[in-house]
C-alpha positions as CSV (number, residue, x, y, z in Angstrom):
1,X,45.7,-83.4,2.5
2,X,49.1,-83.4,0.5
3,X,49.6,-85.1,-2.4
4,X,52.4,-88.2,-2.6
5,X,51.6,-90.5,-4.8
6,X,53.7,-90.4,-7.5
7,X,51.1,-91.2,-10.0
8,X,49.0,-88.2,-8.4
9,X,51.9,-86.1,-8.5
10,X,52.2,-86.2,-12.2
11,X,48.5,-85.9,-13.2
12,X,48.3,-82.9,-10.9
13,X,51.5,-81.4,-12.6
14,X,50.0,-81.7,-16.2
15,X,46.7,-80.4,-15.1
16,X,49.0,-76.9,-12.8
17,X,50.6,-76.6,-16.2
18,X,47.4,-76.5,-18.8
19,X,45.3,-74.6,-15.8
20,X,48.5,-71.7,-15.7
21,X,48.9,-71.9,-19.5
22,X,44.9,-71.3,-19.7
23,X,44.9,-68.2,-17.2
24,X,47.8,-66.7,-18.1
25,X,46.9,-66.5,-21.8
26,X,44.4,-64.1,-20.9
27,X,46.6,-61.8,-19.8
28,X,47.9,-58.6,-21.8
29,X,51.6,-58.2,-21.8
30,X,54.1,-55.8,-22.4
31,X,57.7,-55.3,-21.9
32,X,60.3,-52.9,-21.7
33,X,64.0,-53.9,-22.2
34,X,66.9,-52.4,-21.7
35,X,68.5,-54.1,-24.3
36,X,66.4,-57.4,-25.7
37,X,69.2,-59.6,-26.5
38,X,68.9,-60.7,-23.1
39,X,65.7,-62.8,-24.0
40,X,66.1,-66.2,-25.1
41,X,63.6,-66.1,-27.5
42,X,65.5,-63.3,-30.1
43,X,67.5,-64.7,-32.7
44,X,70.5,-62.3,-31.1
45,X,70.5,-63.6,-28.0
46,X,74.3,-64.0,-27.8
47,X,75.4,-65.9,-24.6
48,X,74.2,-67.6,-21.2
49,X,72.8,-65.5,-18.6
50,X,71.6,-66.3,-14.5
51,X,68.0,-64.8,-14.7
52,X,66.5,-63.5,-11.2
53,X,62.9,-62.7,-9.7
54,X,61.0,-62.9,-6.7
55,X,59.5,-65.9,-6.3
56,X,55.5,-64.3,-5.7
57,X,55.3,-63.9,-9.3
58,X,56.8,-67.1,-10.8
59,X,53.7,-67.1,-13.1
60,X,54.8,-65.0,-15.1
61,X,58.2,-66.9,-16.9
62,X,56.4,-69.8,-16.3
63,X,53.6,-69.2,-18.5
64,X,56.1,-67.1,-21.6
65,X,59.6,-68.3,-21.4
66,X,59.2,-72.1,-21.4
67,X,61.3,-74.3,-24.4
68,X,63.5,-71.7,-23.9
69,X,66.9,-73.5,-23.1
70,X,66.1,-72.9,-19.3
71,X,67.1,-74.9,-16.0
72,X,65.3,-73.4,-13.2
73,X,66.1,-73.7,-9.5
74,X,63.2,-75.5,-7.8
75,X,62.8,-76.6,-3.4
76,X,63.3,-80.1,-2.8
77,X,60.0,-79.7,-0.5
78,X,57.0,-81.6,-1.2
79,X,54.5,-78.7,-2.4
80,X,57.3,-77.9,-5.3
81,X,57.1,-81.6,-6.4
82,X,53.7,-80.4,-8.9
83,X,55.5,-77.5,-9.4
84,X,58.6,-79.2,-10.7
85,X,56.1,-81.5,-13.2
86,X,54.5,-78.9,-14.3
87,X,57.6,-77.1,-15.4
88,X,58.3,-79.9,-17.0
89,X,55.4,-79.9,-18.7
90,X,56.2,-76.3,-19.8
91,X,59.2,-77.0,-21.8
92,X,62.1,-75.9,-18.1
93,X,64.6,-78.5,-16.8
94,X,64.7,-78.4,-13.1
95,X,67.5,-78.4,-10.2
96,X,65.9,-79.1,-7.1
97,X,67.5,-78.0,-3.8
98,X,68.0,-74.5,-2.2
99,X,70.8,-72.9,-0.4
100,X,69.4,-74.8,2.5
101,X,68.2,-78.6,2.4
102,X,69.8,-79.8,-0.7
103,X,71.6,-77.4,-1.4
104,X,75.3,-78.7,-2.7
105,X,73.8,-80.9,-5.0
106,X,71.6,-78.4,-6.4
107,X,74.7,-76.0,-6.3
108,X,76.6,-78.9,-8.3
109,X,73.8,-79.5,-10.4
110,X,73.7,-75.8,-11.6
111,X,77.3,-75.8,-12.2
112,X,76.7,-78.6,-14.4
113,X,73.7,-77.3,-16.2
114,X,75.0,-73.9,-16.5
115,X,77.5,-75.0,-19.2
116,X,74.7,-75.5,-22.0
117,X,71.5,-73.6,-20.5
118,X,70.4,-70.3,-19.1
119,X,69.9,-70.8,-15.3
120,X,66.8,-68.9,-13.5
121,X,66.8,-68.7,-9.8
122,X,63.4,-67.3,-7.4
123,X,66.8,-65.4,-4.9
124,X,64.1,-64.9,-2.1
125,X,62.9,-68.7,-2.1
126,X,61.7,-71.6,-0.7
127,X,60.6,-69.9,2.2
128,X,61.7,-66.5,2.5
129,X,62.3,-63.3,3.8
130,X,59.8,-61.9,0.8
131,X,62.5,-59.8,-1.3
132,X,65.2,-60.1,0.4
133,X,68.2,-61.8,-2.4
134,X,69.9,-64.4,-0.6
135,X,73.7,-64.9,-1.7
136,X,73.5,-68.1,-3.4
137,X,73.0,-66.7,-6.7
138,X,75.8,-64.0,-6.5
139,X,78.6,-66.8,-5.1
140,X,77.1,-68.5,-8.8
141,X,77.4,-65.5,-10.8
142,X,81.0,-65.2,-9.7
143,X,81.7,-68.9,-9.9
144,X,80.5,-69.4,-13.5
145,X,81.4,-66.1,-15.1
146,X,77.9,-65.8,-16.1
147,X,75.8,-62.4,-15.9
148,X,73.2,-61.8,-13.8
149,X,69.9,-60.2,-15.7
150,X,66.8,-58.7,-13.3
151,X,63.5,-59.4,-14.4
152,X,60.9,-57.2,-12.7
153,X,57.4,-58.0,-12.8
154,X,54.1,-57.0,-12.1
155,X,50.1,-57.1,-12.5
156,X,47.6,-54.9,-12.6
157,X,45.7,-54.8,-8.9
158,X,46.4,-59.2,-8.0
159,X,45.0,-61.4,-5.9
160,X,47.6,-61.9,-3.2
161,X,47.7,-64.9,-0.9
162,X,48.4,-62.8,2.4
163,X,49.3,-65.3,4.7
164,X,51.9,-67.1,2.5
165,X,55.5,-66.2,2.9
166,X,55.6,-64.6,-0.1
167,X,52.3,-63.0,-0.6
168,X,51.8,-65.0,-4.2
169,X,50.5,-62.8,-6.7
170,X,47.8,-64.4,-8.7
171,X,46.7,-62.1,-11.5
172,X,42.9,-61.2,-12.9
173,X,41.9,-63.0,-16.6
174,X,42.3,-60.5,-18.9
175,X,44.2,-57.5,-16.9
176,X,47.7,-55.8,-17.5
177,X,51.1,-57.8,-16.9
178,X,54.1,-55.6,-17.3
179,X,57.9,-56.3,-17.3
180,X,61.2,-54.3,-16.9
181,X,64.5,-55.8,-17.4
182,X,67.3,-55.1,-15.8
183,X,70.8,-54.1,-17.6
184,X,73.9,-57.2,-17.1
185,X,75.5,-57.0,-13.7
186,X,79.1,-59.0,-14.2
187,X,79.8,-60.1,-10.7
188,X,83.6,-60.8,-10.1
189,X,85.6,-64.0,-10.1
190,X,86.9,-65.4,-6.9
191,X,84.4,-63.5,-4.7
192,X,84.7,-64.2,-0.8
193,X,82.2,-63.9,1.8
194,X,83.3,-60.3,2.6
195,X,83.3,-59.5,-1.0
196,X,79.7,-61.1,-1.9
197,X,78.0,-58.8,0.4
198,X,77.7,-55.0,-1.4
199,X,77.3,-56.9,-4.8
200,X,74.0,-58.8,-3.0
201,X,72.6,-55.6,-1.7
202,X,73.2,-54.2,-5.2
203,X,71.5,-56.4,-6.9
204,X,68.9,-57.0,-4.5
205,X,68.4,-53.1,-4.9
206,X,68.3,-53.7,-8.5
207,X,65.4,-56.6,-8.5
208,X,63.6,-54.5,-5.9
209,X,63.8,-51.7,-8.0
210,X,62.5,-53.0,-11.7
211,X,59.9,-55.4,-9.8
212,X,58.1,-51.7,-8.0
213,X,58.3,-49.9,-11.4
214,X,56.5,-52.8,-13.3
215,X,54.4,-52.8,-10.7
216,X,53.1,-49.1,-11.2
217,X,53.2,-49.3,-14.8
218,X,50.8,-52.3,-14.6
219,X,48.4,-50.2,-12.4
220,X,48.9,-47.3,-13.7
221,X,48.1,-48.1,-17.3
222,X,50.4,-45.6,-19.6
223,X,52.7,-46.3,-21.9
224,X,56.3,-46.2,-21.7
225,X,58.5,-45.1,-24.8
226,X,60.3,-48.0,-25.2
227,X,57.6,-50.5,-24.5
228,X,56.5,-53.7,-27.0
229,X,54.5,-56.6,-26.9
230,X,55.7,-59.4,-24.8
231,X,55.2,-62.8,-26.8
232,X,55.2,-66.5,-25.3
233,X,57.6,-69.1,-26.6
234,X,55.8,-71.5,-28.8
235,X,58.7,-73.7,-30.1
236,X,62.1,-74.5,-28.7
237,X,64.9,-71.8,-28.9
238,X,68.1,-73.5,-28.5
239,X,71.1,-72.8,-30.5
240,X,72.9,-75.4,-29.8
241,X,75.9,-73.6,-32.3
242,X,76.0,-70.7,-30.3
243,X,76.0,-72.6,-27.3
244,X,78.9,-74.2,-28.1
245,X,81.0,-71.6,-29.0
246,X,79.8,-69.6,-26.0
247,X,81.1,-72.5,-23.5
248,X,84.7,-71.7,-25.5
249,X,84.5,-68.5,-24.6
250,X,86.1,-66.8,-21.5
251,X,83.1,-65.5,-19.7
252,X,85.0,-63.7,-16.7
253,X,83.8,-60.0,-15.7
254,X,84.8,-57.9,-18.2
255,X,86.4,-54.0,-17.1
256,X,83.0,-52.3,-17.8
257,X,81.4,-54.7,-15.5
258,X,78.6,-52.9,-13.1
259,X,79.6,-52.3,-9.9
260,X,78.1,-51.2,-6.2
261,X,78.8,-48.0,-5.0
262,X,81.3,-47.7,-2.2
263,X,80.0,-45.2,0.3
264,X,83.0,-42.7,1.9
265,X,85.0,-43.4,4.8
């Protein structure tokens, strides 16, 4: 029986968030970045950045990285209605809408929020193919400027809905949760069709990439040389200072900007 009362849908979105807060506390976390000024929650965190994962382990941000100046992209469907309260509830404004139903609001809406917040996007969601990046969040990369940070993830042996379209990962109280972040990608300005296409299979390459390595390391149970402690956000992070000097700023692609590799003729 689904859930539509609105006065349902709220209680059940405070009770998702304190249930996922509870679980995932259990959980021991590490994290190995390529360069940490990409998170949010460092004091040199020095501009706005699109943040990508697939959508099975949405847990995982959801539990650390709330209060963290975040909008997150969210289906208009009537399962992510919870969803959306209980993001609320963990400290992330919401755009809801997809690159199907709803989605030139949402696209609007991003645009819009993109000028003060960090924007996270699940690039395989609402309904799949599982890991495969749709284009929406590469035409936004190249609309906005902004650049696009990978954030691979993985748990040590989950529970995995199997016949959902994404084979949710749900992981065990008290095992492993690793992470491996991507370098920027700088997606061009003024991308067309055509043009969107080798930079979507790069970065779906990319996300594919970091989300199977943190998924070994999790199993697997070594360390990793550059690997630290991964800490949740306990109190907003905004800098609204920065922020407004970064919205000044010309944020197009600059020369040293990643790009896909052209095969030969």
């Amino acid at each position: 029986m689904k859930i539509k009362h609105p006065l349902a849908m709220k209680l059940g979105g405070l009770l998702a968030s304190t249930a996922v807060s509870s679980w995932m506390r259990t959980l021991d976390y590490k994290i190995d970045y390529i360069d940490r000024q990409i998170d949010p929650i460092f004091p040199e965190f020095n501009r706005r950045r699109i943040y990508l994962f697939w959508h099975e382990y949405i847990l995982f941000p959801f539990a650390l990285r709330g209060n963290c100046n975040l909008a997150m992209l969210l289906s208009r469907h009537t399962d992510a209605e919870i969803l959306s309260r209980a993001a609320y509830h963990r400290g992330f404004e919401f755009v809801r809408g997809s690159t199907g139903r709803g989605g030139t609001t949402a696209l609007k809406e991003m645009l819009q929020k993109s000028q003060q917040m960090n924007l996270t996007i699940t690039p395989d969601g609402p309904r799949g193919p599982r890991r495969q990046l749709a284009p929406g969040a590469v035409y936004l990369a190249s609309r906005l400027g902004m650049p696009i940070v990978l954030l691979g993830f993985g748990y040590d042996r989950p529970w995995r809905f199997r016949k959902a379209w994404d084979q949710f990962a749900l992981p065990r109280p008290f095992s492993r949760a690793r992470s491996i972040t991507s370098e920027e990608i700088f997606i061009p300005g003024g991308l067309t069709k055509t043009d969107i296409e080798p930079w979507r299979l790069l970065v779906e390459n990319r996300l594919n990439e970091v989300t199977e390595q943190s998924e070994t390391w999790a199993q697997s149970g070594r360390r990793r040389p550059n690997e630290q402690p991964l800490y949740r956000a306990t109190a907003p992070t905004r800098n609204r200072r920065f922020y407004e000097e970064d919205q000044q700023e010309n944020l197009s692609a600059p020369e040293t900007s990643t790009e896909p590799e052209r095969k030969a003729a």
